[in-house]
C-alpha positions in Angstrom: 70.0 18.4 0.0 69.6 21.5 1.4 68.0 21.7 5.0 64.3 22.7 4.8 62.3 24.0 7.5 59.7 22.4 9.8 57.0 24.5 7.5 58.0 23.2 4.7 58.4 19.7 5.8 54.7 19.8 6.6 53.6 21.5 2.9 55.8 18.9 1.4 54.8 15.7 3.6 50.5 17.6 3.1 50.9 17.2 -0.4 52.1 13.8 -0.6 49.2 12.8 0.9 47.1 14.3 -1.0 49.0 12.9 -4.0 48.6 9.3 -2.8 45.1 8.8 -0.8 42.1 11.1 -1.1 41.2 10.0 2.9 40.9 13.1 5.1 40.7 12.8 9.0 37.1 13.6 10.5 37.4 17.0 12.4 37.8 17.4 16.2 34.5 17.9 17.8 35.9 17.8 21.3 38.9 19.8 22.8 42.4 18.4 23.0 43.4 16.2 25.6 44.6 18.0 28.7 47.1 17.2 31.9 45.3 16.0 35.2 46.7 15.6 38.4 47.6 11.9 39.6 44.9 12.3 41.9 41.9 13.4 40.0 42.8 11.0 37.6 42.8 7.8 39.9 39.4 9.3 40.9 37.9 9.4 37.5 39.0 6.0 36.9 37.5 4.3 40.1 34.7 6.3 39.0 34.5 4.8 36.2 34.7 1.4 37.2 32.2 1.5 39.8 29.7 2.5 37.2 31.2 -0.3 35.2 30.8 -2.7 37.4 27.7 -1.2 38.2 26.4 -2.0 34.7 27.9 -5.3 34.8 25.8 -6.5 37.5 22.7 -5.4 36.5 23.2 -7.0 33.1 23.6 -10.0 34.8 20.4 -9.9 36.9 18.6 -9.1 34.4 20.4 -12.2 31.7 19.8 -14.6 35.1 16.6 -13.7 35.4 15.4 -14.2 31.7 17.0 -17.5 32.1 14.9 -18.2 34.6 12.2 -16.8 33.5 11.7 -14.5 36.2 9.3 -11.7 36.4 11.2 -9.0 38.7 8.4 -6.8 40.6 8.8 -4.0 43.1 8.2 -5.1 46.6 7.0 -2.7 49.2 6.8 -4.3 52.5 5.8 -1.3 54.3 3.9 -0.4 50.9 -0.5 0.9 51.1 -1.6 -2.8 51.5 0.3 -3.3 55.2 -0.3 0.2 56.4 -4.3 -0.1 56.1 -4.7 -1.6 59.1 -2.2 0.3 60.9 -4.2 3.4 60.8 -5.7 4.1 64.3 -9.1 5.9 63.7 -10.5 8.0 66.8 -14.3 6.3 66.5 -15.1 9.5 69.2 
């Protein structure tokens, strides 16, 4: 056969395709994937699973303490209930 070129590979390669499957890809909605430095990209991934982790944990608390059946409330311990009788009034 005679050589073709890359532009016409594609056409050809397009058509068959189309001839066989009537599947199209989605469209990008992002932009393409781009170099990083080494560095930024060991950041972004300890990033990343610190935040994992993160979530991991407090999936747990929160599966333990439904298992327990245990009502998480917010403690204060310096909250308005100790610090009323803290408060030093002049009676002057």
């Amino acid at each position: 056969g005679s050589p073709i070129t890359a532009e016409q590979r594609r056409l050809r390669d397009k058509k068959h395709l189309d001839d066989i499957t009537a599947a199209r890809l989605p469209p990008l909605h992002h932009s393409p994937a781009k170099l990083l430095p080494i560095e930024e990209s060991i950041a972004i991934q300890i990033q990343q699973k610190e935040a994992y982790e993160e979530m991991q944990a407090k999936l747990a608390a929160q599966k333990l303490a439904e298992r327990l059946n245990i009502k998480m409330v917010r403690f204060e311990p310096e909250g308005e209930a100790s610090m009323q009788y803290r408060e030093v009034r002049d009676e002057d």
